[in-house]
C-alpha positions as CSV (number, residue, x, y, z in Angstrom):
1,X,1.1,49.6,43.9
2,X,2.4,53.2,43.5
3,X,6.0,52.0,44.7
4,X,5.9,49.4,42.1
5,X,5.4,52.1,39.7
6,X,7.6,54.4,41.2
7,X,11.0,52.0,40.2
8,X,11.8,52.1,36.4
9,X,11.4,48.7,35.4
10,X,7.9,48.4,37.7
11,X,6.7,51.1,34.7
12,X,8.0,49.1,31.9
13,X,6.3,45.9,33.5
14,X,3.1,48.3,33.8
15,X,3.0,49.6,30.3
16,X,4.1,46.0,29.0
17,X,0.9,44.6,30.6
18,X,-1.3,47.9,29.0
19,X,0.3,47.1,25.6
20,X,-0.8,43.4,25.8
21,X,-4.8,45.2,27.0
22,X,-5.1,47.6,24.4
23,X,-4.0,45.0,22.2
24,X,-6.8,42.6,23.1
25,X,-9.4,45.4,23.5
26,X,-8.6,46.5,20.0
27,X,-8.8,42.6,18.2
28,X,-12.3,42.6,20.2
29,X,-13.7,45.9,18.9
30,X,-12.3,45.3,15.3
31,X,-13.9,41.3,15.4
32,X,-17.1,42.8,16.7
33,X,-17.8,46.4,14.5
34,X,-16.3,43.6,11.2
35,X,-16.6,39.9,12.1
36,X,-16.0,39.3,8.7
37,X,-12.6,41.9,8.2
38,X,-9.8,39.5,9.6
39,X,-9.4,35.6,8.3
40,X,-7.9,33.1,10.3
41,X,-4.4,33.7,8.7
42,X,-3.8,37.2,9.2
43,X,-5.5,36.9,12.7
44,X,-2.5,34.1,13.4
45,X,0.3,36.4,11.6
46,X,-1.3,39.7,13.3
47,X,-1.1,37.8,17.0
48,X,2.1,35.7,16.2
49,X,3.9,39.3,15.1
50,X,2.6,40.5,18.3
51,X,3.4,37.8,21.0
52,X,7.2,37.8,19.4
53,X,7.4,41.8,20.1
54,X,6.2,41.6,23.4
55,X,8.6,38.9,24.2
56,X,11.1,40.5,23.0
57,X,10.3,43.6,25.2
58,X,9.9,41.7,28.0
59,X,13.3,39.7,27.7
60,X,14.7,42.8,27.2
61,X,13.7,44.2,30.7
62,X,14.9,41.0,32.1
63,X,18.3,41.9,30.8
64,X,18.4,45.3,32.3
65,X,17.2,44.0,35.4
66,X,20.2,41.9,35.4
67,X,22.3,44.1,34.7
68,X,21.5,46.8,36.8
69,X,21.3,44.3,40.0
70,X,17.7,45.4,40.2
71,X,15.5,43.7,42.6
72,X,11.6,44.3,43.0
């Protein structure tokens, strides 16, 4: 694990992944301190907002892994 972390895009992989758990952690605390504090449409806007910024991040990475000939 600890050489994964040690190459570049290993970390951006790593603190893609914590992104998406704090993320989930946070919709669980919020839905269970205020189940009444997100409707259905924001929750969908909130998570479709989301899911297009992580892919976005994630394609990027791709891209520099391309580019730099970068091989896990």
């Amino acid at each position: 694990m600890r050489g994964y972390l040690e190459s570049d895009l290993g970390f951006y992989y790593a603190f893609g992944a914590f992104i998406i758990a704090v993320f989930v952690v946070g919709l669980a605390a919020f839905a269970l301190l205020n189940p009444a504090g997100v409707g259905t449409i924001e929750l969908v806007g909130l998570s479709g907002g989301f899911f297009l910024f992580m892919l976005v991040y994630f394609i990027s990475i791709s891209v520099q892994r391309l580019e730099d000939g970068d091989s896990f």
